[in-house]
C-alpha positions in Angstrom: 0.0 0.0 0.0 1.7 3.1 -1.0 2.7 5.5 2.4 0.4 9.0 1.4 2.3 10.5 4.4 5.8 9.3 3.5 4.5 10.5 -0.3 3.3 13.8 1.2 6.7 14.4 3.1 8.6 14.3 -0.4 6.1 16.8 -1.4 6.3 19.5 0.7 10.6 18.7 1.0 10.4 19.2 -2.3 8.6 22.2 -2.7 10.6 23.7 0.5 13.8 23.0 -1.5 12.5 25.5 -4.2 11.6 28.1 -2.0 7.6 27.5 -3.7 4.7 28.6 -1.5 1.7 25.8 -1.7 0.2 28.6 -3.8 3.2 28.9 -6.1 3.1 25.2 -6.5 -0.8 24.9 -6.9 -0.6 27.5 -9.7 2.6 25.8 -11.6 1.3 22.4 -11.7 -2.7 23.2 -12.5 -3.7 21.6 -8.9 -5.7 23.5 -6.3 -4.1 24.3 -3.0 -6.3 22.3 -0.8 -5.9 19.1 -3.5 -2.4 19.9 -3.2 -2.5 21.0 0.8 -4.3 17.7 1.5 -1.6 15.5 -0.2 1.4 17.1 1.4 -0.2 16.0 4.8 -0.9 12.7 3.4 -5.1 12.7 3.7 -6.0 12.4 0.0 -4.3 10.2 -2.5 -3.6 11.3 -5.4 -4.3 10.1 -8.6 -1.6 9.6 -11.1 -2.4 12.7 -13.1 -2.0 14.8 -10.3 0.9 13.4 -9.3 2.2 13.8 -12.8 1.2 17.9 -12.5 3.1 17.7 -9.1 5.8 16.8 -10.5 5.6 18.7 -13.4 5.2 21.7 -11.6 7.8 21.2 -8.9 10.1 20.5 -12.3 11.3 16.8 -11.4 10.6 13.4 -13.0 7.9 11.6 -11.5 10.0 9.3 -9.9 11.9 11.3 -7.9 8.8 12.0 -5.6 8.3 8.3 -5.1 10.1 5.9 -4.0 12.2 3.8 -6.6 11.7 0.8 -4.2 8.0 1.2 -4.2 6.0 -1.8 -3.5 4.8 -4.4 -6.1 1.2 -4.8 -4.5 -0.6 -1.1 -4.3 -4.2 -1.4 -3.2 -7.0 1.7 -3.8 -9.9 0.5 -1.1 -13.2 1.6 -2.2 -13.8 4.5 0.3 -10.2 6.1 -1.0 -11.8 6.2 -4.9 -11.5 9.6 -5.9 -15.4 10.3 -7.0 -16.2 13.2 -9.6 -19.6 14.6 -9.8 -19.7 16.5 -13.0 -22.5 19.1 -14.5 -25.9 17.4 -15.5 -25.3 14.5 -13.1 -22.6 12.6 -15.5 -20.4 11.2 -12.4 -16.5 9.4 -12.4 -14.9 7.0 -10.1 -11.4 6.5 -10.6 -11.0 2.7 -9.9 -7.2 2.4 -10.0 -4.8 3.2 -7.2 -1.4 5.5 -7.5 1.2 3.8 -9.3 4.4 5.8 -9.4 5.6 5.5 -13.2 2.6 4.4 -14.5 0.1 7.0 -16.5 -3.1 4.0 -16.2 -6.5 5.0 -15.1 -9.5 2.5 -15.0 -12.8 4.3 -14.5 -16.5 3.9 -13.8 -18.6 6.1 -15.8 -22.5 6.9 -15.3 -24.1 9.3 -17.6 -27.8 10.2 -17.8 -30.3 9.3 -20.1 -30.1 12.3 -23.0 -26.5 13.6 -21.7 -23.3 14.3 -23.1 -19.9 14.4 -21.0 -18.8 16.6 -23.7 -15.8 16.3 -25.4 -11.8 15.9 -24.3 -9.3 17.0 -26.2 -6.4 15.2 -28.2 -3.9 13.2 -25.6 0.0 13.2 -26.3 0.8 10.7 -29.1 1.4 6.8 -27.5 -1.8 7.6 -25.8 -4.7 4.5 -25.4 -8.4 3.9 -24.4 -9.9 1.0 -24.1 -14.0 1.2 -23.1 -16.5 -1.2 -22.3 -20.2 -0.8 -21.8 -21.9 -2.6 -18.7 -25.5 -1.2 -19.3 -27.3 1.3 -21.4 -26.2 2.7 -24.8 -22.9 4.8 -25.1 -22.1 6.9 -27.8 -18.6 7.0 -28.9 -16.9 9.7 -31.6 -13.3 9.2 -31.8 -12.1 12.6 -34.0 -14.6 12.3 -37.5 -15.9 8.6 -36.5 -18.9 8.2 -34.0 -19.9 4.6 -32.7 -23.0 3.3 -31.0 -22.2 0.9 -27.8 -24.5 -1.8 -26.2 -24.2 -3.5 -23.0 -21.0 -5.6 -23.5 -19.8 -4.1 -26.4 -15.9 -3.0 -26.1 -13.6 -0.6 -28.5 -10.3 0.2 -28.2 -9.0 3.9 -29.9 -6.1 5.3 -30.1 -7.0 8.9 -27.7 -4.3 11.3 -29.5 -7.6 13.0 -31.4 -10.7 14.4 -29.6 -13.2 12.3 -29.0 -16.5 12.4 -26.6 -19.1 10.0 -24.6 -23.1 10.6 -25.2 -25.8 8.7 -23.8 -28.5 9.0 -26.3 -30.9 6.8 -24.6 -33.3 7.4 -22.0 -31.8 4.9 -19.5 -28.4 5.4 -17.7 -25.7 4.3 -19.4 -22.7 3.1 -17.2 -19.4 2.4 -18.9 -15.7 1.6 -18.0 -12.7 3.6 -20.2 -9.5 2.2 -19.0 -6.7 4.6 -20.6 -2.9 5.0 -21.0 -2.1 9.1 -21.5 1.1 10.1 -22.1 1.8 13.1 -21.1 4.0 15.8 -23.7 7.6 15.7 -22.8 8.6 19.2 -21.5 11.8 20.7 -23.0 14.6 20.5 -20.6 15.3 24.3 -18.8 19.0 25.9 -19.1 
């Protein structure tokens, strides 16, 4: 199970080291103070993309905040899953715990009957999604191609062009989208 205190501690050690004020920090990586506040005490775990903008914003490789040695078994209990209520009722739980290194997210989605999550933009190149419906009728565009999904039905796309999630139906629609998104490598400072 990974140590969000010991995690935290890096943080904040980190951040110290640069002379960055939590606000400094929240602004540079795109993370709010308290998200940011809470993980330097160790109360919230992160998820991985957050911990990539931590990173990012504190200017050091992902790894350096965690530890190399890290253990093999990391476990996300159910009560720790990061749940986002989103406009219109659309709601995400992200299923998959912290893994230092690794940009994976698996996670639960629920939209509406008649409801669009809207649409995400292009991921860095060597990005994946994978999605699979459990129940309802999912609507799928992936850059100029849209799909219709049915309880069961699964798609794989590569997720380095826009793409978007309808429910055109007038029962929920509850799908999984388990994705690999690379983030853009950042030129090196002088």
């Amino acid at each position: 199970m990974t140590d969000l205190v010991e995690l935290g501690r890096r943080i904040q050690a980190a951040r110290l080291d640069r002379a960055l004020t939590l606000q400094a920090l929240a602004e540079a990586a795109s993370v709010s103070v308290s998200m940011l506040s809470s993980v330097e005490r160790g109360q919230k775990a992160p998820t991985i993309v957050v911990l990539a903008r931590i990173a990012d914003g504190l200017g050091v490789p992902l790894t350096e905040l965690v530890a190399a040695d890290g253990p093999r078994v990391v476990v996300r209990r159910a009560a720790e899953q990061d749940v986002v209520d989103e406009p219109g009722g659309w709601q995400r739980t992200i299923l998959t715990p912290v893994v230092p290194g690794v940009n994976f997210e698996w996670i639960r989605s629920t939209l509406p009957p008649g409801r669009d999550a809207g649409e995400f933009p292009a991921y860095a190149p060597g990005s994946h999604e994978f999605v699979v419906v459990q129940s309802g009728t999912l609507r799928l565009t992936v850059g100029d191609t849209s799909l219709t999904l049915s309880p069961g039905d699964s798609v794989y796309f590569a997720a380095d062009v826009p793409h978007s999630y309808a429910n055109p139906d007038t029962v929920a629609c509850t799908y999984y989208v388990a994705a690999l998104v690379m983030r853009p490598r950042r030129p090196r400072q002088a």
